[in-house]
Structures are given as structure tokens and as C-alpha cells.
N, C-alpha and C positions, 0 to 999 in steps of 0.2 A: 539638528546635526547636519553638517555641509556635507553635499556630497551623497548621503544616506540616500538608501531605496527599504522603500517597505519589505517587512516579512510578514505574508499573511497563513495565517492556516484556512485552508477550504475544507468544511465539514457535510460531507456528505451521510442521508441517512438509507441502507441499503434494501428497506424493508418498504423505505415511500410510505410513511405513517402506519404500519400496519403495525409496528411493536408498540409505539404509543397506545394502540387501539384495544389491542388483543393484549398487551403485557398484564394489565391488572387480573383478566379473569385466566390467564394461562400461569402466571409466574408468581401471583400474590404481590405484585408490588410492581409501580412505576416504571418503564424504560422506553425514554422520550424515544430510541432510535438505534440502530445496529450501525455505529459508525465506520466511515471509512475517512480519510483524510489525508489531504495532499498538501503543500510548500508553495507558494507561490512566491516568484522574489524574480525580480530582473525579466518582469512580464514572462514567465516561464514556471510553468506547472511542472513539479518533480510528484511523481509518487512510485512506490513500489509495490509490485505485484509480481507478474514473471520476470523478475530483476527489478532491474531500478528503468523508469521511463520517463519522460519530459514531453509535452503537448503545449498546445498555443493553449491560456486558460483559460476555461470554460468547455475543453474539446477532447476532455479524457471519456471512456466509456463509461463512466460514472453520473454524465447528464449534468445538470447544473449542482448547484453544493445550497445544502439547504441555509448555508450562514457559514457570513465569512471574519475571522478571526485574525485580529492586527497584534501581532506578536510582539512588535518590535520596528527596528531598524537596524537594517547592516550598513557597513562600509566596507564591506567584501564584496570587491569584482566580481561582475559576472564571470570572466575568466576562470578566478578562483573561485568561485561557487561552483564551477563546473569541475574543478581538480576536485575540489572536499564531497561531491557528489561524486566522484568516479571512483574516489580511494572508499567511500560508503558501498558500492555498487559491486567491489571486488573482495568487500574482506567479510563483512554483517549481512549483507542484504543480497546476497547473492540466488539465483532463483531457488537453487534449491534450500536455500534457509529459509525461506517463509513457514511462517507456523502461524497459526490464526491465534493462537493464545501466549502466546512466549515473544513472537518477532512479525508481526504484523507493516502494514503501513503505515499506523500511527507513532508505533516506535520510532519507524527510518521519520516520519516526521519529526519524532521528538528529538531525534539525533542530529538531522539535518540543522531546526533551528537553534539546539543547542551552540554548535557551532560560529550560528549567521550571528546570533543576536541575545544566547544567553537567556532564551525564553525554555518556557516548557508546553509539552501539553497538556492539560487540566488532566488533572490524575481519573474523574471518571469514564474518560474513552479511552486512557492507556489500559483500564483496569475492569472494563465493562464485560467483556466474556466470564471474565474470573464470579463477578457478581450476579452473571445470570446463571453460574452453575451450582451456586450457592442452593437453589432452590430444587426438592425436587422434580418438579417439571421442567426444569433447566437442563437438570443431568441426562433427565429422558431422550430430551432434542438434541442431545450429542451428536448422531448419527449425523442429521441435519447440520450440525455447524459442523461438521467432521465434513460434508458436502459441499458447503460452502465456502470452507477452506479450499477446496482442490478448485474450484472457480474462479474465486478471488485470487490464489496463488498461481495463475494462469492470466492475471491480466496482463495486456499490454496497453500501450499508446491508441492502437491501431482496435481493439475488440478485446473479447473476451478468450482469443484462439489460442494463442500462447501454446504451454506444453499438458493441455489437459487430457487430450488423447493419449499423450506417451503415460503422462499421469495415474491413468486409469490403469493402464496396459502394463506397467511396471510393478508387476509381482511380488518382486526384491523390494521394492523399493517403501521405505518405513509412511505408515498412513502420515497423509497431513507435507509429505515434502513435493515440488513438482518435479517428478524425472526429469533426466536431459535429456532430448528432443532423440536425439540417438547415442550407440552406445560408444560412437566413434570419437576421435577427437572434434571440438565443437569447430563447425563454419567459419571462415573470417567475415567477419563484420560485412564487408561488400557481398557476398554469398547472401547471408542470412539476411537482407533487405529485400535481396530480388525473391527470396525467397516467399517473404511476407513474413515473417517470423525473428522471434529473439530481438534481443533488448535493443531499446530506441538509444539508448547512450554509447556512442562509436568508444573505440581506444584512445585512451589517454593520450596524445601524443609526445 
């Protein structure tokens, strides 16, 4: 395909072998890995955590990706991969939409390459939580991934700092979403940089 740039998925595992290890005697059954996964396409890492974020790849908080996954090929500009990421960024994947079992990072993955290249992602990382709660030692660890959630839903580019204090500290605020940073209206983009905080994807222009 002329002109075509790769679309890769980067598959990161967030336990670093210890579900492979532990899954059989904890869960009764297999699970190679607690994934997380990112976009790569036009030398530019997309994933979503506290919002949608973009990194030079291999340079997200995430460390290296245990295996990496050729989805495809676009012929959609880098340009407009940056519109189709920003209108994903303001409507689906917005920080406080994250939910570790409904609207994850593999979703906005699967959304994202839907888009690029008409791929998918293998239905057992869109559907891997749903499968480890199947069991009951799965359900027990709720808490745990209920934990995990508020971590992962706090990533950014830049660490894990995101909105997980406001997170915690947010009373009102239903388990499992990352409150907004404050209660006021949010920072302009130039603000929330010097700040160290909020999403790496500037405004559309």
C-alpha cells in the first residue's frame, strides 16, 4: 500500500509475569497477563489513561511492551490521526470516563485502530477482566482491581500523577472514575503543562 504507515498495538503486561505465575493456583485457570495497550502509528504512542496521552514510543510509564502487535496499515495522516485522536479524547475517552472493565485503554485502542486500519483487538484483552471475575477468587480481588483502576485511570505521559489524589479525595465522586483535578472550571492547556498535569493532547485547533 503506497504511502501506508504501520499500525501497531503495543501490549504491555502490568503484573510483569506474576499473573502467568500465580493465575493457575489463585484463579483455577491460565492468564498469561493483566494487559494494558497502546497505538502506535506515525512513530507516536497514543494511549489512554487520565485522558488520552501520546509519548515518543517505548517512553510511556508503562516500561517496555511485552510484544508488539502489526494491526495493519493506514493512509491516514498523521494530521488527521491527531483530529480522530482528539475527537476520541473529548467525547469516549475523556479522563473521567475511564472504567477498568467497561472503557479501559484497550478499548480507546480498539477504537483508535478501528478507525486507522479496520483492525481489532483480540477479544481476550478487550474482555480479560470480565474473565477473571468469572471465578471466585476473581471476584474476591475486586477491591484490588477496583485499586487499580484509580492508578491506571490517573496515568499520564509524564507518570502515574494524574488526578489520583483528587481521585481518592472525591467523596461524591462514583468508585472507578478519576475526579477533575478541581472543582473549577479546568486549566487552559498552557496552565496545566507548567503545571505538570492533565492531558498531553493540546486543543484541537
Amino acid at each position: 500500500m503506497s504511502g501506508a504507515s504501520k499500525v501497531e498495538l503495543w501490549i504491555y503486561d502490568l503484573t510483569q509475569g506474576m499473573a502467568r505465575a500465580l493465575s493457575p493456583m489463585l484463579l483455577g485457570q491460565q492468564v498469561d497477563g493483566v494487559w494494558h495497550t497502546s497505538i502506535v502509528v506515525h512513530n507516536t504512542e497514543w494511549f489512554f489513561g487520565c485522558g488520552v496521552h501520546k509519548t515518543v514510543p517505548g517512553e510511556s510509564p508503562f516500561g517496555a511492551p511485552l510484544r508488539k502487535m502489526h494491526l495493519g496499515d493506514t493512509e491516514v495522516p498523521r494530521e488527521l490521526v491527531r483530529d480522530t485522536v482528539h475527537d476520541l479524547a473529548t467525547t469516549r475517552f475523556r479522563p473521567q470516563d475511564y472504567q477498568l472493565l467497561h472503557n479501559n485503554c484497550n478499548h480507546f485502542s480498539n477504537a483508535l485502530a478501528n478507525v486507522l486500519c479496520g483492525a481489532s483487538v483480540p477479544e481476550d484483552i478487550l474482555n480479560q477482566h470480565e474473565v477473571l471475575l468469572q471465578s471466585p477468587m476473581g471476584a474476591m480481588l475486586m477491591p484490588i482491581i477496583m485499586q487499580m483502576e484509580n492508578q491506571l485511570g490517573a496515568a499520564t505521559a509524564e507518570g502515574f500523577d494524574g488526578n489520583a489524589d483528587a481521585a481518592q479525595g472525591a467523596g461524591g465522586a462514583e468508585a472507578g472514575a478519576a475526579a477533575p483535578a478541581s472543582a473549577g472550571p479546568a486549566a487552559p492547556a498552557s496552565q496545566q503543562q507548567q503545571q505538570g498535569r492533565g492531558p498531553s493532547l493540546p486543543p484541537k485547533n
